[in-house]
C-alpha positions as CSV (number, residue, x, y, z in Angstrom):
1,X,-1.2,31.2,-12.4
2,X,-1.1,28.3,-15.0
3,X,-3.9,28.3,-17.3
4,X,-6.1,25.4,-16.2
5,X,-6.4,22.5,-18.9
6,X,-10.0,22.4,-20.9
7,X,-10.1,18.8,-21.9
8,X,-8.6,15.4,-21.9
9,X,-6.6,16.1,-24.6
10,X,-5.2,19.9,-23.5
11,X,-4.2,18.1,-20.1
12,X,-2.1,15.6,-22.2
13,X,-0.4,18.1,-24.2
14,X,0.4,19.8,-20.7
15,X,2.3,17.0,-18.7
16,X,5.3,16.4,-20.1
17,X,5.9,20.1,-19.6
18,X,4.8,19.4,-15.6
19,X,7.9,17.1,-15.6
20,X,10.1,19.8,-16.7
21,X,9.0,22.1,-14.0
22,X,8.8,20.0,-11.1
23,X,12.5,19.3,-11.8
24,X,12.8,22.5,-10.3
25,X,11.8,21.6,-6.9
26,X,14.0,18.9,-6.8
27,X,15.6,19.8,-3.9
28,X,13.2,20.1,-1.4
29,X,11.0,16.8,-2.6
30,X,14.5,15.2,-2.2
31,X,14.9,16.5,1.5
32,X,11.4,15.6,2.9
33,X,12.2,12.1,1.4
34,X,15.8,12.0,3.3
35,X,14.0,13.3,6.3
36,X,10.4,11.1,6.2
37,X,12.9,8.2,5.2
38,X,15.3,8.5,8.5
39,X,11.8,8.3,10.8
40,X,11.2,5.0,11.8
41,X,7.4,4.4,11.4
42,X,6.7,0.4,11.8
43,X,3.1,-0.3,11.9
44,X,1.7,1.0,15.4
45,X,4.8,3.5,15.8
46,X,3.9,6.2,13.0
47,X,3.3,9.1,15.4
48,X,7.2,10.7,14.3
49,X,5.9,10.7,10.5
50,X,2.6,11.9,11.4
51,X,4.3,15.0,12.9
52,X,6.2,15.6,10.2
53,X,3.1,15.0,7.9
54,X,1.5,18.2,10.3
55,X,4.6,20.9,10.3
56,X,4.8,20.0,6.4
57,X,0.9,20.8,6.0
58,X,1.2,23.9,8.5
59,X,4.4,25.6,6.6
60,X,2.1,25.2,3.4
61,X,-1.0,27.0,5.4
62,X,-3.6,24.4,4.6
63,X,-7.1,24.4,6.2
64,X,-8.1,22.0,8.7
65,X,-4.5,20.7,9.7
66,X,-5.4,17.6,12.1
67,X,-4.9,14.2,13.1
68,X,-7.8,11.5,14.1
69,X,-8.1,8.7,17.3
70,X,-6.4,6.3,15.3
71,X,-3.3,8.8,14.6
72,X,-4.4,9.7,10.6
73,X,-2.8,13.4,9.9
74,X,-4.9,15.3,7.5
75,X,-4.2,18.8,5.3
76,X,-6.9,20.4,3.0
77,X,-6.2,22.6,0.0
78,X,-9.3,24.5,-0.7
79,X,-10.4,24.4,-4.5
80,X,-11.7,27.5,-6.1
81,X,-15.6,26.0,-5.9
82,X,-15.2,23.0,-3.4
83,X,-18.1,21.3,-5.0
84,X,-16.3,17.4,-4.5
85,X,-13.2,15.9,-2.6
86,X,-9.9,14.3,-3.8
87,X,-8.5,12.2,-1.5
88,X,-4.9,12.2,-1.9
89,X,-3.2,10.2,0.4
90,X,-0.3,7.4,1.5
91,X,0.2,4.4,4.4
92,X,3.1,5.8,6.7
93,X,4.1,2.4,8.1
94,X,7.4,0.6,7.0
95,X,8.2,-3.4,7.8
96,X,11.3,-2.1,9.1
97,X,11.7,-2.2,13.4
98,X,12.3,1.1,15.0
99,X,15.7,-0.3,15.9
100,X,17.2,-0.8,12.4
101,X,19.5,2.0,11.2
102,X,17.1,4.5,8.9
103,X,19.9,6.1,7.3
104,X,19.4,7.5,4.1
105,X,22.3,7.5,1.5
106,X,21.3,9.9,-1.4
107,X,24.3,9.2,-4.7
108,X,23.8,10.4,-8.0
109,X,21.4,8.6,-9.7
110,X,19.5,6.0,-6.8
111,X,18.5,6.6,-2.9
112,X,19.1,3.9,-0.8
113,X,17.3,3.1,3.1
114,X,14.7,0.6,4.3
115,X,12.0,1.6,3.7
116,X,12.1,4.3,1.0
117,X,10.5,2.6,-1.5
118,X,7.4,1.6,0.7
119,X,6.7,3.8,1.5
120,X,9.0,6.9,2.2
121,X,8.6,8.6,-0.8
122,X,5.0,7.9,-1.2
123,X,4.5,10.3,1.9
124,X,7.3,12.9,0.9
125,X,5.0,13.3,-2.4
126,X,2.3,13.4,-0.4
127,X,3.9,16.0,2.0
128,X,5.2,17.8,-0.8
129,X,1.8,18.1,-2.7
130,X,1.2,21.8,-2.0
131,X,4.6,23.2,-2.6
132,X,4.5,21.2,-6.3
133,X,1.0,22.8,-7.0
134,X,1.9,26.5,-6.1
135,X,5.5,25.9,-7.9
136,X,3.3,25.0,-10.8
137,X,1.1,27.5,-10.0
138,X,-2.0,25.4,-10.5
139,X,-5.4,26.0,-8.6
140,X,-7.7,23.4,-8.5
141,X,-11.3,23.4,-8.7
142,X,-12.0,21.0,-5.8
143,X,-10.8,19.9,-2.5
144,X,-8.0,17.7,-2.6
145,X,-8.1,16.5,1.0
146,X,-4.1,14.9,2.4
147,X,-3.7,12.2,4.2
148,X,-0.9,10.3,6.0
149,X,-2.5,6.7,6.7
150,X,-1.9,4.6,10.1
151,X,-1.8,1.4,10.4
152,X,-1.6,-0.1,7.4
153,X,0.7,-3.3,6.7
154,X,0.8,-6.2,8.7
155,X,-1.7,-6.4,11.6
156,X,-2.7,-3.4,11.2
157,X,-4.5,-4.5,8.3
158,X,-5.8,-0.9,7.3
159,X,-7.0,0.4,10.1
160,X,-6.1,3.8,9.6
161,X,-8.0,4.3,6.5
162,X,-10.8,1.8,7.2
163,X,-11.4,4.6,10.7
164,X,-11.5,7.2,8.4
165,X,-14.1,5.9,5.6
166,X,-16.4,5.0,8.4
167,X,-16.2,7.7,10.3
168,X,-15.4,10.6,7.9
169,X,-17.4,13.8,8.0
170,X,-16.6,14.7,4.3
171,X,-17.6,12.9,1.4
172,X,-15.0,11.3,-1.1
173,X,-15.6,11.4,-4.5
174,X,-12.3,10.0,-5.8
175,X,-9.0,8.6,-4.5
176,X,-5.4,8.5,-5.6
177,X,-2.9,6.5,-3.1
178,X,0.4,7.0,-3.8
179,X,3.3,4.4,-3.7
180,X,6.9,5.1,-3.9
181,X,7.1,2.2,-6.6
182,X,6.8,0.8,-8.8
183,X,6.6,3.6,-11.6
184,X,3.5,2.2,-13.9
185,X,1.6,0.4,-11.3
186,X,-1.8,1.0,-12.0
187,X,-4.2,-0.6,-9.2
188,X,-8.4,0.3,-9.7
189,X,-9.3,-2.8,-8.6
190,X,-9.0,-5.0,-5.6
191,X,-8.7,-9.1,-5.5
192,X,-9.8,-11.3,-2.8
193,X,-7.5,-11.7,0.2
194,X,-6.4,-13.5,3.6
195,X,-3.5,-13.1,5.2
196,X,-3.3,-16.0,8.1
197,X,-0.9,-17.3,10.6
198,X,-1.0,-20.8,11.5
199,X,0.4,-21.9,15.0
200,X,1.1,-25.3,16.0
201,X,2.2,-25.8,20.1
202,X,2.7,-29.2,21.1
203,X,1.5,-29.5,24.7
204,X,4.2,-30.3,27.6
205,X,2.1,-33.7,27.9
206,X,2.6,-34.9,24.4
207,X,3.0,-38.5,23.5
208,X,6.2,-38.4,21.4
209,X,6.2,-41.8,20.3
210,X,3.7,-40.5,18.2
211,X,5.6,-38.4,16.4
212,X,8.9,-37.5,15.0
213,X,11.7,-36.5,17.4
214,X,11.6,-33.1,15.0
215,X,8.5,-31.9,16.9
216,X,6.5,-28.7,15.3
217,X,8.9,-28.6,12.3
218,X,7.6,-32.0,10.9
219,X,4.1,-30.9,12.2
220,X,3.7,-27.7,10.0
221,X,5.4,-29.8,6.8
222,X,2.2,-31.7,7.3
223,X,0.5,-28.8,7.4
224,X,2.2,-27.8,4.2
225,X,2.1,-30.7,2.6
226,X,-1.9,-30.8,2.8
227,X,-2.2,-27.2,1.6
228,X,-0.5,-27.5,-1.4
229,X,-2.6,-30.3,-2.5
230,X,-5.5,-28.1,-2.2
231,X,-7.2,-28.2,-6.2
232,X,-6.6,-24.0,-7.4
233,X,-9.0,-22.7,-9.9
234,X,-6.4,-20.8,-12.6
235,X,-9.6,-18.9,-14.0
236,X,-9.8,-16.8,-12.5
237,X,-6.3,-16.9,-11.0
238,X,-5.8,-18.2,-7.2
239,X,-3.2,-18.7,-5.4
240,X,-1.9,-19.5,-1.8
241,X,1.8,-17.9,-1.5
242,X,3.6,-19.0,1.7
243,X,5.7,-16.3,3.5
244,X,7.5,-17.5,6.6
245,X,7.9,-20.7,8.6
246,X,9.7,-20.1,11.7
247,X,10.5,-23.3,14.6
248,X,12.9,-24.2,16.4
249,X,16.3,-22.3,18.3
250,X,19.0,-24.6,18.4
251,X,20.4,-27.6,17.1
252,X,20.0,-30.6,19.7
253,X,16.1,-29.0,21.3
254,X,12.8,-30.2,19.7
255,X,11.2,-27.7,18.9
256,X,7.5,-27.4,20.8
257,X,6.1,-24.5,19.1
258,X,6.3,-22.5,15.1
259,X,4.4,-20.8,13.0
260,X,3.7,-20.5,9.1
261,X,2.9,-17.7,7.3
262,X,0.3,-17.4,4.2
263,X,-1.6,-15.4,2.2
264,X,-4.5,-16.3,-0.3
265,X,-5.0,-14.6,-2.9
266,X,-8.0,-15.0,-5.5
267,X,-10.3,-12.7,-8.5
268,X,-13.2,-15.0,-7.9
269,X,-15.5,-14.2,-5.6
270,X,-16.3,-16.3,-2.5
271,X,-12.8,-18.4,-3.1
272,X,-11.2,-17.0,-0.7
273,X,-13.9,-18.4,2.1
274,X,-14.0,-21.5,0.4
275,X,-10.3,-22.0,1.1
276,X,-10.4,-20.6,4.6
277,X,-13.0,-23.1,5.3
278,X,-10.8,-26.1,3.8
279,X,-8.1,-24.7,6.4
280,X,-9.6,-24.6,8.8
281,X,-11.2,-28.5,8.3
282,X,-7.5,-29.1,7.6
283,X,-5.9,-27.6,10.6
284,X,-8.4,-29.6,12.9
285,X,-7.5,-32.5,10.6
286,X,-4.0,-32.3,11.5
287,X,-4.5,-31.6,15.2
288,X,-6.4,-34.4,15.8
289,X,-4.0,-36.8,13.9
290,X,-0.8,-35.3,16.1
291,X,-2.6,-34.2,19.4
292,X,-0.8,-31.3,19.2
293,X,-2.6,-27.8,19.3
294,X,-2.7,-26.1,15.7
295,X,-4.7,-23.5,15.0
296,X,-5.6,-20.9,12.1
297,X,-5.7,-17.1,12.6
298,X,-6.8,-14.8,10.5
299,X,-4.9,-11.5,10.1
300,X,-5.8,-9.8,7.2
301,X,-9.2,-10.3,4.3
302,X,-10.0,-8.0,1.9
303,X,-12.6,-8.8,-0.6
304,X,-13.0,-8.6,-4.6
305,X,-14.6,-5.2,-6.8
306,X,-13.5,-1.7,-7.8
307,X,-13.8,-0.2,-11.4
308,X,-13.3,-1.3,-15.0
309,X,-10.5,-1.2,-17.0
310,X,-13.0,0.5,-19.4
311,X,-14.1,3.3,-17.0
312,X,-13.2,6.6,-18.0
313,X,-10.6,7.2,-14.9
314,X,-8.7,4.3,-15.9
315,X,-8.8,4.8,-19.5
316,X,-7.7,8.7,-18.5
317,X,-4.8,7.3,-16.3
318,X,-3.3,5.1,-19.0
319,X,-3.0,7.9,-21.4
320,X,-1.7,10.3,-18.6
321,X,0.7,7.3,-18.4
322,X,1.4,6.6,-22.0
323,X,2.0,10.1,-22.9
324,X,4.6,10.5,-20.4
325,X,7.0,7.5,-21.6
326,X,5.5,5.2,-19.0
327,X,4.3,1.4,-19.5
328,X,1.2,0.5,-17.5
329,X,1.4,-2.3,-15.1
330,X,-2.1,-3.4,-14.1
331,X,-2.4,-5.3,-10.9
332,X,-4.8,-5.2,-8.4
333,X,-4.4,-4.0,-5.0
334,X,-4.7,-5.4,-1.4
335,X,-3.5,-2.2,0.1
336,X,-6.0,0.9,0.9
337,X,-7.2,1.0,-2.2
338,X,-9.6,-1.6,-1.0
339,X,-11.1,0.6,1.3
340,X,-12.0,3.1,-0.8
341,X,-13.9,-0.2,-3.1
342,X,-15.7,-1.2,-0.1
343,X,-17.2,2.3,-0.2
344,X,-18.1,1.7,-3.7
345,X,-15.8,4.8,-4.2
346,X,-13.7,5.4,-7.7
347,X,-9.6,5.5,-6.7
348,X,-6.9,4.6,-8.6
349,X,-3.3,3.6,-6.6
350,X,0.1,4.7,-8.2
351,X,3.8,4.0,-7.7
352,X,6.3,7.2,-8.3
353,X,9.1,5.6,-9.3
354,X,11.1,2.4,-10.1
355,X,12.8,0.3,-7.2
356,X,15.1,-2.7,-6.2
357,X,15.5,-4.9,-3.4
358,X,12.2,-3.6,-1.9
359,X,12.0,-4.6,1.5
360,X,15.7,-5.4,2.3
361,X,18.1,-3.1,4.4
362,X,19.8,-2.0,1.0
363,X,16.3,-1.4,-0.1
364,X,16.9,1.6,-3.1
365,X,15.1,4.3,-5.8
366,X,16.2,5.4,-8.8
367,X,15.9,9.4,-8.7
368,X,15.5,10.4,-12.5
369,X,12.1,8.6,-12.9
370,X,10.5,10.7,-9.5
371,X,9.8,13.3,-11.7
372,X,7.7,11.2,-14.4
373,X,6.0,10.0,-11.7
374,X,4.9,13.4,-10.0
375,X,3.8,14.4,-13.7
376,X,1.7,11.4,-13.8
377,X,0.0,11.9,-10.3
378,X,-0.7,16.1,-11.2
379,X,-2.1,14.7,-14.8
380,X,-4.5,12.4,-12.8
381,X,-5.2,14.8,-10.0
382,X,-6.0,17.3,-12.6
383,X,-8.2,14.8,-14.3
384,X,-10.2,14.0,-11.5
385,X,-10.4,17.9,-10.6
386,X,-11.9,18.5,-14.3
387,X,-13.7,15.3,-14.9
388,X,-11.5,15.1,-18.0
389,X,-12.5,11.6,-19.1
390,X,-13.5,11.2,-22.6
391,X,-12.4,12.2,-25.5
């Protein structure tokens, strides 16, 4: 058994040496990565990963193996005084459809599969938390709770881990989330969101003398065309990003119906309901004008908090970060980090290791920089374990 650190400072001199070991276990972190990565798991379909989440938390013999009514699988190590819990935990989901080819390709130095990057190692690390522990032969003092989180991207706008911090019978006292990239994120805080579809259908009725013979195409450019001359504070920063338009099948069809896809983002608080409000005064302005039906739906919000860059757990996980090599990226988070901040509960969210082409089919991982990353997430677990924040 590794002699547990005593301070901040003993816990820095300690990880670089964590990075050394877990290279050691290379192989099996490796394999549950190949194996979580070849599950398809789009959001709503997780229940394969979730399965593999329970047989890895069973070999290890943790307490309390089981899964909740919204599919959540859940592990606990049992520290040596239990006095708090750690949530540890990852989003299972992919973007990719069960029916794309999940084949994993492992080469020398990179990984390649959609979907491996987010987040297919995030949940291998998760998975492979208690083997990396007893190889290190380190026994906490408090819980750590796992988790393998439902329904988190898309419409399923975190619904695995908003079920759980309502209805959890244990109480949290931090959170780490784990990414598979990118190595140096560093998320504590969490901006103000909506994620929105706008839908314009032009009724079989319609009057097309009124408008061009390109139908919902020219009616959504409208649409555009009225958002982006919407006035955006820069301080603090806002922005409206567009995603998708889709219209339209053929060449010689008007097309009657499309969609456009968006997502506002904002640090200052109550923008984000300021805009949706100037949408939605827009999108009646537009259907009136056209007589065609277009409507906004909201998908997704998430609203602005979560801790300081000068609290102590951030402060801790920078040096964790610096004294392994790595560069901290600070950005907030719209993932389930926010859920956590909602709960007014201290979490951090982490990426493991450096990616390209992130959401593509030749989506890929480097495989050296893994093993920084799992140093950096034991340094911060064993911070939050110890409460080894100042100096």
């Amino acid at each position: 058994m590794a002699a547990p650190p005593t301070s901040i400072n003993d816990l820095l001199n300690g990880v670089e040496s964590i990075k050394d070991q877990v290279k050691e276990i290379r192989e099996i972190i490796l394999a549950n990565l190949v194996m979580m990565g070849e599950i398809p798991a789009p959001t709503f379909e997780e229940e394969a990963r979730i399965r593999f989440f329970l047989d890895r938390f069973t070999e290890a013999g943790l307490d309390s193996i089981s899964t909740d009514e919204v599919g959540n699988a859940f592990g606990f190590i049992r520290g040596s005084e239990g006095e708090k819990n750690i949530l540890v935990a990852a989003h299972t989901d992919t973007v990719f459809a069960r029916t794309v080819d999940h084949t994993v390709r492992v080469e020398s130095s990179r990984i390649f599969g959609p979907g491996v990057a987010d987040n297919s190692l995030g949940c291998a690390v998760v998975a492979s938390i208690p083997k990396i522990l007893q190889h290190l032969g380190i026994q906490l003092k408090q819980n750590v709770l796992l988790m393998g989180i439902t329904r988190g991207l898309g419409r399923g706008d975190l619904e695995g881990i908003r079920f759980f911090m309502n209805n959890a019978k244990v109480h949290i006292d931090y959170g780490l989330f784990v990414e598979g990239a990118q190595l140096g994120r560093l998320s504590y805080t969490s901006v103000g969101m909506l994620r929105g579809e706008i839908r314009c259908n032009i009724p079989d009725e319609y009057d097309w003398t009124l408008f061009e013979s390109s139908g919902a195409i020219s009616i959504l450019n409208e649409v555009i065309t009225k958002m982006m001359a919407i006035p955006l504070p820069t301080k603090p920063k806002t922005t409206i990003t567009f995603g998708s338009v889709s219209a339209g099948n053929s060449y010689n069809t008007v097309p009657t119906s499309g969609s456009l896809h968006f997502e506002i983002r904002s640090e200052q608080t109550g923008m984000v309901g300021k805009l949706q409000q100037s949408l939605e005064e827009l999108t009646d302005e537009v259907a009136s004008n056209t007589q065609a039906e277009v409507t906004l739906n909201v998908i997704a919000r998430r609203r602005p908090g979560g801790i300081d860059f000068s609290n102590p757990l951030t402060k801790a996980a920078r040096r964790i970060q610096e004294s392994l090599g790595i560069v901290s990226k600070i950005q907030p988070s719209v993932g389930e980090l926010s859920a956590l901040i909602d709960k007014e509960i201290p979490g951090l969210t982490i990426g493991i290791t450096k990616a390209s082409q992130m959401h593509s089919l030749n989506e890929n991982i480097a495989i050296d920089p893994i093993f920084s990353g799992l140093a950096q997430l034991v340094g911060i677990l064993q911070a939050m374990d110890g409460e080894f924040f100042d100096e």
